[in-house]
Chimera marker file (.cmm) of the C-alpha trace (Angstrom):
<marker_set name="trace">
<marker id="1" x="60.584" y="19.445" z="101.052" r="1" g="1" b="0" radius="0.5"/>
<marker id="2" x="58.871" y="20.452" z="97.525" r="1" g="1" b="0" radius="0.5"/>
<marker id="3" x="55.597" y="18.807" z="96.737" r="1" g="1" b="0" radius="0.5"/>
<marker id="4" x="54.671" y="18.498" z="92.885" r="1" g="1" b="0" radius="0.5"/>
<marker id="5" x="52.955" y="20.805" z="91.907" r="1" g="1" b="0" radius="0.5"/>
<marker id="6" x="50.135" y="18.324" z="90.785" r="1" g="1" b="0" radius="0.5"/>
<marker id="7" x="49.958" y="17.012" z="94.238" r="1" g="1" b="0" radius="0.5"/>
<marker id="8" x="49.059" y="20.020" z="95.536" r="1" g="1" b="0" radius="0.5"/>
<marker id="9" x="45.838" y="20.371" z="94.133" r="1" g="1" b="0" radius="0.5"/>
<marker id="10" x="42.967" y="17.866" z="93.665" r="1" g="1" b="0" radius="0.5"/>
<marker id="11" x="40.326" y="17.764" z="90.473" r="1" g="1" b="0" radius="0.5"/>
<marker id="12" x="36.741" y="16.737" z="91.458" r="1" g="1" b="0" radius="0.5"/>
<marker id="13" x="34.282" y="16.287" z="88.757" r="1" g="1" b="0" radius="0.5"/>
<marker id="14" x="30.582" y="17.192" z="89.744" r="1" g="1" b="0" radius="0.5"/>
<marker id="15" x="27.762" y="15.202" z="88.792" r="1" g="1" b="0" radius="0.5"/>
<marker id="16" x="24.254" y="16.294" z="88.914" r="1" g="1" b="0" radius="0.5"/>
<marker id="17" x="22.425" y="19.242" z="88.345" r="1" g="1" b="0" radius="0.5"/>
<marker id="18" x="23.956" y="22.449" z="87.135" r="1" g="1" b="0" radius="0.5"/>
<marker id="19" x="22.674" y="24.976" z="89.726" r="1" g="1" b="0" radius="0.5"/>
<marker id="20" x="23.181" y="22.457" z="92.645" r="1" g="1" b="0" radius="0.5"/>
<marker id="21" x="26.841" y="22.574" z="91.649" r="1" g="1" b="0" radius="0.5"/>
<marker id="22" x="26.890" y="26.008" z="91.705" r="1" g="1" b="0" radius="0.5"/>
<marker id="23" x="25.152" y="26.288" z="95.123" r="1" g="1" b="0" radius="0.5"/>
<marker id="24" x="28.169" y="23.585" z="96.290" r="1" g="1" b="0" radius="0.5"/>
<marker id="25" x="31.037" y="25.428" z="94.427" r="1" g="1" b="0" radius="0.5"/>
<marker id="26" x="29.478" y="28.778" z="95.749" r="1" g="1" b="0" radius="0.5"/>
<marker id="27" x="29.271" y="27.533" z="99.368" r="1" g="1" b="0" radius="0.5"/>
<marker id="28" x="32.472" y="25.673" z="99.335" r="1" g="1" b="0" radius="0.5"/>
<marker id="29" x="34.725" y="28.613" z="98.303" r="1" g="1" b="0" radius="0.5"/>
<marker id="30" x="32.791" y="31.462" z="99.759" r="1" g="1" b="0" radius="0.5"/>
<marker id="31" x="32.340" y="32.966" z="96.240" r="1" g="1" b="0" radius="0.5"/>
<marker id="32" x="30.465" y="33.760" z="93.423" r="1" g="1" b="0" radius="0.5"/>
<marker id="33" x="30.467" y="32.581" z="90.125" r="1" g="1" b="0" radius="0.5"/>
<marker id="34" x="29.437" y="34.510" z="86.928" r="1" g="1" b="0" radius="0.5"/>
<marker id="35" x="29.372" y="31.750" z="84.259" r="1" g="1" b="0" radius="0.5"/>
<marker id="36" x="25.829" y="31.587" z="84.406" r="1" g="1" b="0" radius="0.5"/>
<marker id="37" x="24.682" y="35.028" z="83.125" r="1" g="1" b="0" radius="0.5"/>
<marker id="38" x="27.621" y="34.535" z="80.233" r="1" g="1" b="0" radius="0.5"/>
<marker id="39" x="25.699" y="31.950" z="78.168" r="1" g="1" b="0" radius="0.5"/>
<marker id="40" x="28.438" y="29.614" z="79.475" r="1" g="1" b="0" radius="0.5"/>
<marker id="41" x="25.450" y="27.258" z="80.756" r="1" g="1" b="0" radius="0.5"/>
<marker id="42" x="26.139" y="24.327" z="77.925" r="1" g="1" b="0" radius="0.5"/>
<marker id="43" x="29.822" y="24.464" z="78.887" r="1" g="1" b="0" radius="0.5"/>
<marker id="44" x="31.792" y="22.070" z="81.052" r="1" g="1" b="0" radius="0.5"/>
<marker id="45" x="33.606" y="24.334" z="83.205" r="1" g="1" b="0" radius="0.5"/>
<marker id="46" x="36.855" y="24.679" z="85.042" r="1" g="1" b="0" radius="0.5"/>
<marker id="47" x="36.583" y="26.379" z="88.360" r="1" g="1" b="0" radius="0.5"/>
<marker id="48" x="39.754" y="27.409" z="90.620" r="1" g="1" b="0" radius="0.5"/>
<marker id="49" x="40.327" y="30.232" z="92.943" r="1" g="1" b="0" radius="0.5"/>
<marker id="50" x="42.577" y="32.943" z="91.408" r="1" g="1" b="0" radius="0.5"/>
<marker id="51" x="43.645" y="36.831" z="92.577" r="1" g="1" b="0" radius="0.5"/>
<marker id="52" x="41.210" y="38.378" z="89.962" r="1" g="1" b="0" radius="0.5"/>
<marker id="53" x="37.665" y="36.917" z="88.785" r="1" g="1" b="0" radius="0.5"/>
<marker id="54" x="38.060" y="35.453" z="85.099" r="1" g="1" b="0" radius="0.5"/>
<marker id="55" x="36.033" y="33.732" z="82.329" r="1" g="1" b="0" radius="0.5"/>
<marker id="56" x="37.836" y="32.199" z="79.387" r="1" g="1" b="0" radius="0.5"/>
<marker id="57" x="36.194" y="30.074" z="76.940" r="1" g="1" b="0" radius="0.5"/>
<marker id="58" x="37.324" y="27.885" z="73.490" r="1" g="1" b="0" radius="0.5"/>
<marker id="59" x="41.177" y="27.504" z="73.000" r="1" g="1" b="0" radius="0.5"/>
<marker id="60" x="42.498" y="30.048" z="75.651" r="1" g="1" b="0" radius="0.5"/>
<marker id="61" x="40.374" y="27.936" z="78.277" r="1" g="1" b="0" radius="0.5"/>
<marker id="62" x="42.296" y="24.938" z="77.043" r="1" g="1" b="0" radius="0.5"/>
<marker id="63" x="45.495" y="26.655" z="76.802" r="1" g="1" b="0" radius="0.5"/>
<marker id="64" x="44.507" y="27.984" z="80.894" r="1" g="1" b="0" radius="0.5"/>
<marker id="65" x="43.520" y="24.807" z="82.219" r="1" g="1" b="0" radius="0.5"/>
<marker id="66" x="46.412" y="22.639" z="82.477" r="1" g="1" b="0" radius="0.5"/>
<marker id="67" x="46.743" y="18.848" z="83.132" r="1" g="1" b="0" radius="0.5"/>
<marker id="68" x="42.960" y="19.441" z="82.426" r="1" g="1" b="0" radius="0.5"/>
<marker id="69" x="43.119" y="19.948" z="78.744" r="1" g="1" b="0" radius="0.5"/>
<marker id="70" x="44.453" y="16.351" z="78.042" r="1" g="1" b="0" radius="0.5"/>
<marker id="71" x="40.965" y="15.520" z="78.977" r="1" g="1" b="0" radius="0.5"/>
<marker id="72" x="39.330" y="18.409" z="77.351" r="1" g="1" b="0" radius="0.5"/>
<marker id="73" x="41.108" y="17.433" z="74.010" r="1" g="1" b="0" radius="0.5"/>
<marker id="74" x="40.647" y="13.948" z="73.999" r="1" g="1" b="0" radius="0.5"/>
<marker id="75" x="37.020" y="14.342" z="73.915" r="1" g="1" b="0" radius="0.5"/>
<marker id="76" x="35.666" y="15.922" z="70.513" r="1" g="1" b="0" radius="0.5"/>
<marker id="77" x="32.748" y="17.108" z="71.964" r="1" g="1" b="0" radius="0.5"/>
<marker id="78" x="34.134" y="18.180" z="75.090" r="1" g="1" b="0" radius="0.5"/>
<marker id="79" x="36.875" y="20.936" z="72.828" r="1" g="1" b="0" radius="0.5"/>
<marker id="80" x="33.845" y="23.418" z="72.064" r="1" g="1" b="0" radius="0.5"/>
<marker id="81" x="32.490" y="23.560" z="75.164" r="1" g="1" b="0" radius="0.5"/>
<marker id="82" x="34.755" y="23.936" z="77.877" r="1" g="1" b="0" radius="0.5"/>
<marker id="83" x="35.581" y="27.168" z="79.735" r="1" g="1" b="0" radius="0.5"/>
<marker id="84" x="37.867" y="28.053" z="82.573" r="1" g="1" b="0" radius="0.5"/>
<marker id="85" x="36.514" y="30.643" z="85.884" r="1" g="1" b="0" radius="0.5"/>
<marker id="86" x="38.395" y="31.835" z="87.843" r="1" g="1" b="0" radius="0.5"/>
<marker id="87" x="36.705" y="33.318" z="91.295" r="1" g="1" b="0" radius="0.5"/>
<marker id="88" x="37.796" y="34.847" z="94.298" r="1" g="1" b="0" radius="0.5"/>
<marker id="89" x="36.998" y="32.801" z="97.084" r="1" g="1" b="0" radius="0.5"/>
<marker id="90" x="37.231" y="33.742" z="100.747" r="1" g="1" b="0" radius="0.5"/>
<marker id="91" x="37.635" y="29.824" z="101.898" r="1" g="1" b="0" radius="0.5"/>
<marker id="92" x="41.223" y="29.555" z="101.322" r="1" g="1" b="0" radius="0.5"/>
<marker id="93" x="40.442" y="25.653" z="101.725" r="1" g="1" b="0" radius="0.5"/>
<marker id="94" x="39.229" y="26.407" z="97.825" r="1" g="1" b="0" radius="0.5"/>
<marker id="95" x="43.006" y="26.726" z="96.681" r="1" g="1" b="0" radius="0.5"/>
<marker id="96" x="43.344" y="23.443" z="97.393" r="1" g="1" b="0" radius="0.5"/>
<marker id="97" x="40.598" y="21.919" z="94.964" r="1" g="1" b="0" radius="0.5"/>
<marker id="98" x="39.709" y="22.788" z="91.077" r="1" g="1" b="0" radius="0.5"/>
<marker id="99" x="35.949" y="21.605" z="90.313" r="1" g="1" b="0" radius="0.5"/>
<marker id="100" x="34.719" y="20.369" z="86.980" r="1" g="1" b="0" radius="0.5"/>
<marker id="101" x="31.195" y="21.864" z="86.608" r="1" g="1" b="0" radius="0.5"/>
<marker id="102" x="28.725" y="20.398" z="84.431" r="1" g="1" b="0" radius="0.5"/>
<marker id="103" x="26.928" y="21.761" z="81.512" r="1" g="1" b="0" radius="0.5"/>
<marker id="104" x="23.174" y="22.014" z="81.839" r="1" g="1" b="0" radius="0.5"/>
<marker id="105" x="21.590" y="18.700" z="81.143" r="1" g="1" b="0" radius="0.5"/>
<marker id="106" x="18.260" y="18.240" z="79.166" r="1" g="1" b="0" radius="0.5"/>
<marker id="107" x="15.931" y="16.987" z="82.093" r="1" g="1" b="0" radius="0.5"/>
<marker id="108" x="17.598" y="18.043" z="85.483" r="1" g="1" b="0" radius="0.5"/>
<link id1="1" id2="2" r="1" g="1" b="0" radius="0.2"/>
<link id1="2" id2="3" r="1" g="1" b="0" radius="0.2"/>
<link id1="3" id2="4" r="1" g="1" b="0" radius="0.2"/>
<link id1="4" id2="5" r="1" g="1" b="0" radius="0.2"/>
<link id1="5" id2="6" r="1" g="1" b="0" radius="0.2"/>
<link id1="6" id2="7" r="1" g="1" b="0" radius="0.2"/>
<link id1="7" id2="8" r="1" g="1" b="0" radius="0.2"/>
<link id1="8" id2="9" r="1" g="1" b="0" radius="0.2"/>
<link id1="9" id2="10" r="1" g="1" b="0" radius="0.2"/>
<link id1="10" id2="11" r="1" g="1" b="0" radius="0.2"/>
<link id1="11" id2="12" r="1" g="1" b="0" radius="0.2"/>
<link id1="12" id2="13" r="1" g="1" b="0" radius="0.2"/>
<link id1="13" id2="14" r="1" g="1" b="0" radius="0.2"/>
<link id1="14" id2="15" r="1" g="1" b="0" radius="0.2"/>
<link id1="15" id2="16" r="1" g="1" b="0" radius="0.2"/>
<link id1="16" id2="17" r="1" g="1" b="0" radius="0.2"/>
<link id1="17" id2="18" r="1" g="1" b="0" radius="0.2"/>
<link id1="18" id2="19" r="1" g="1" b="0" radius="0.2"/>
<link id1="19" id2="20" r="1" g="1" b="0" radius="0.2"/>
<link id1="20" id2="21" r="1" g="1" b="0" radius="0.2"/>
<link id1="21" id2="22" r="1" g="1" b="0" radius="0.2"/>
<link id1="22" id2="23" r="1" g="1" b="0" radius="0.2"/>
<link id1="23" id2="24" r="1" g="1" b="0" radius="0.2"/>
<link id1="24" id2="25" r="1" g="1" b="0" radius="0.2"/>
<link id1="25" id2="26" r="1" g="1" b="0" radius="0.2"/>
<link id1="26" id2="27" r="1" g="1" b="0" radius="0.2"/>
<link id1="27" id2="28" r="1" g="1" b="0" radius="0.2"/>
<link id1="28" id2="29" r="1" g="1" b="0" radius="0.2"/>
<link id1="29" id2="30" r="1" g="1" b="0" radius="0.2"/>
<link id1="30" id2="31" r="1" g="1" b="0" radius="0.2"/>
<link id1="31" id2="32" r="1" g="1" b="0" radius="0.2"/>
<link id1="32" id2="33" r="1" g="1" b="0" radius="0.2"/>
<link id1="33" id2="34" r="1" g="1" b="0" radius="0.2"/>
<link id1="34" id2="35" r="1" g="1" b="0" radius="0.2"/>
<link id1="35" id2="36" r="1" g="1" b="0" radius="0.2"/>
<link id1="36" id2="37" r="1" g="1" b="0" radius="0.2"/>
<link id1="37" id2="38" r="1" g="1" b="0" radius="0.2"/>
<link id1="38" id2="39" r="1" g="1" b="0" radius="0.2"/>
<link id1="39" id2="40" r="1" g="1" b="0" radius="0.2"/>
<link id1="40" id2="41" r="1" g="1" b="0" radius="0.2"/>
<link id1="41" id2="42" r="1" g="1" b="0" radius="0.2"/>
<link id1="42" id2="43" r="1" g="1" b="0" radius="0.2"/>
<link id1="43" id2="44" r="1" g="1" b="0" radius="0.2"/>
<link id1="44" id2="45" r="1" g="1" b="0" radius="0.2"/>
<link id1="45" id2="46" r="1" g="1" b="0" radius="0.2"/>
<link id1="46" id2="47" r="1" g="1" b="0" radius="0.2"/>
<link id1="47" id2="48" r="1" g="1" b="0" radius="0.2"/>
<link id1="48" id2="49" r="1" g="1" b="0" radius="0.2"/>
<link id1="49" id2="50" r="1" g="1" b="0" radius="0.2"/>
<link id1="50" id2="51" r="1" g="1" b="0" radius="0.2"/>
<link id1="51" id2="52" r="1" g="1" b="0" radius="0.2"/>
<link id1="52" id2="53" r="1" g="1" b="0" radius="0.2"/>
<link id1="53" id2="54" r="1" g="1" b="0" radius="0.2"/>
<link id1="54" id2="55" r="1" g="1" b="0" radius="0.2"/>
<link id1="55" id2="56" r="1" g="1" b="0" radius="0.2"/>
<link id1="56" id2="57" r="1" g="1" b="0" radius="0.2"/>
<link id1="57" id2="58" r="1" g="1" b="0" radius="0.2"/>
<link id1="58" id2="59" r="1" g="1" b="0" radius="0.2"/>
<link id1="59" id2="60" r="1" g="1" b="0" radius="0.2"/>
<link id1="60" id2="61" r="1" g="1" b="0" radius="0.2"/>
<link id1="61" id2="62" r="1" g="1" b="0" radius="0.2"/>
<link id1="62" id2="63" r="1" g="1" b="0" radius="0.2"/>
<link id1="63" id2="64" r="1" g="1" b="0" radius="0.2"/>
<link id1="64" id2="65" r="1" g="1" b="0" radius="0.2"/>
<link id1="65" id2="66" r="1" g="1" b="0" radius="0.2"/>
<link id1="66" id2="67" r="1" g="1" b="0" radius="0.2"/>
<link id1="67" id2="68" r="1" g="1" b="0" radius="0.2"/>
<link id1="68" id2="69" r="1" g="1" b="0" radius="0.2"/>
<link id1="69" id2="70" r="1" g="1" b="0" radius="0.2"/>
<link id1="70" id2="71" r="1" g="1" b="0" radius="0.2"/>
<link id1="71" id2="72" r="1" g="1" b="0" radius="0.2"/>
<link id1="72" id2="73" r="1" g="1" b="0" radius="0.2"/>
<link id1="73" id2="74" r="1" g="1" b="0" radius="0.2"/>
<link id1="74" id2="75" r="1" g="1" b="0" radius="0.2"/>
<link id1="75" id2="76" r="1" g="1" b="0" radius="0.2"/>
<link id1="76" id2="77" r="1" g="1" b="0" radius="0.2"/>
<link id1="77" id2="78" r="1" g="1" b="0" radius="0.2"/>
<link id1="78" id2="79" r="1" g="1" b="0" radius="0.2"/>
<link id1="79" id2="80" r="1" g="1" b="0" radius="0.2"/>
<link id1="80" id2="81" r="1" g="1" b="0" radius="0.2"/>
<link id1="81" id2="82" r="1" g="1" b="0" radius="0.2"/>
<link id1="82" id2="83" r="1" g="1" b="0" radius="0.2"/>
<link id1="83" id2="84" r="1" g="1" b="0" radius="0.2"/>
<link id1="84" id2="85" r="1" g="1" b="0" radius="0.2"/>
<link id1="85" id2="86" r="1" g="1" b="0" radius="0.2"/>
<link id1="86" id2="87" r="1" g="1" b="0" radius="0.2"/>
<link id1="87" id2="88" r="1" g="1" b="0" radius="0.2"/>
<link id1="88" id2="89" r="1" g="1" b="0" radius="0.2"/>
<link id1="89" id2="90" r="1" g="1" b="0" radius="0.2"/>
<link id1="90" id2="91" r="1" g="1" b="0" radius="0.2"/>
<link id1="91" id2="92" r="1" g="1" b="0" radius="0.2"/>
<link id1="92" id2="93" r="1" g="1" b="0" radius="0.2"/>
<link id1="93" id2="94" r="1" g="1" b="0" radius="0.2"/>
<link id1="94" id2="95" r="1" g="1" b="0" radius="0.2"/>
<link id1="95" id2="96" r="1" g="1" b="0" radius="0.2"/>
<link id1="96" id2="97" r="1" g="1" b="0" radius="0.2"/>
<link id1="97" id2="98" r="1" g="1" b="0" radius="0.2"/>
<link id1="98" id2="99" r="1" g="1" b="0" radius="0.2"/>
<link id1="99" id2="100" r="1" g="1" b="0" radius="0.2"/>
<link id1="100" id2="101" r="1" g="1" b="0" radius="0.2"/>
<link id1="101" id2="102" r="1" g="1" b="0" radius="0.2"/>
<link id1="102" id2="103" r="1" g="1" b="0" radius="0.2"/>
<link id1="103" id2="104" r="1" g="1" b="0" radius="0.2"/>
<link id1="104" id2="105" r="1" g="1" b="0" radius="0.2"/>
<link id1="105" id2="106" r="1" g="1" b="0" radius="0.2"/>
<link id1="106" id2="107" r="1" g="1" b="0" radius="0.2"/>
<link id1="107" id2="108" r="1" g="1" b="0" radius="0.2"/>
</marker_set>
């Protein structure tokens, strides 16, 4: 039996602040990420576990992102400041999930 490929993995938006989503994302896959040194900070960002590490940003982050982009591009704002990471995690539990990372926020 096939499953769709869209209900194989699940899309969870975090919501607070920026480094304690990294801590989770960090802890939850067993990785690393590398966004934050890239000036990637004010960026919404796409994180799923991949082969290779990878950081794409503007319209190849839209083009890599999938049924993600329909959000991306429906939200002016959102189209300039979204990237895509890819990490290598050692949880393989992280294949299963894609995270939506917040930008820094003014305050938190």
């Amino acid at each position: 039996i096939g499953v769709p490929k869209l209900c194989r993995n699940l899309t969870v938006l975090l919501l607070g602040p920026r480094h304690v989503a990294t801590q989770f994302v960090e802890w939850y896959g067993g990785c690393k990420m590398t966004n934050a040194a890239l000036g990637t900070e004010a960026c919404f960002t796409l994180v799923r576990s991949a082969p290779a590490p990878r950081l794409v940003q503007g319209q190849q982050a839209l083009a890599a992102a999938g049924h993600v982009a329909d959000v991306a591009t429906s939200v002016p704002a959102m189209q300039d400041r979204f990237c895509v990471e890819e990490v290598v995690a050692s949880e393989m539990r992280f294949a299963q999930v894609d995270f939506i990372h917040p930008p820094i926020i003014e305050g938190m």
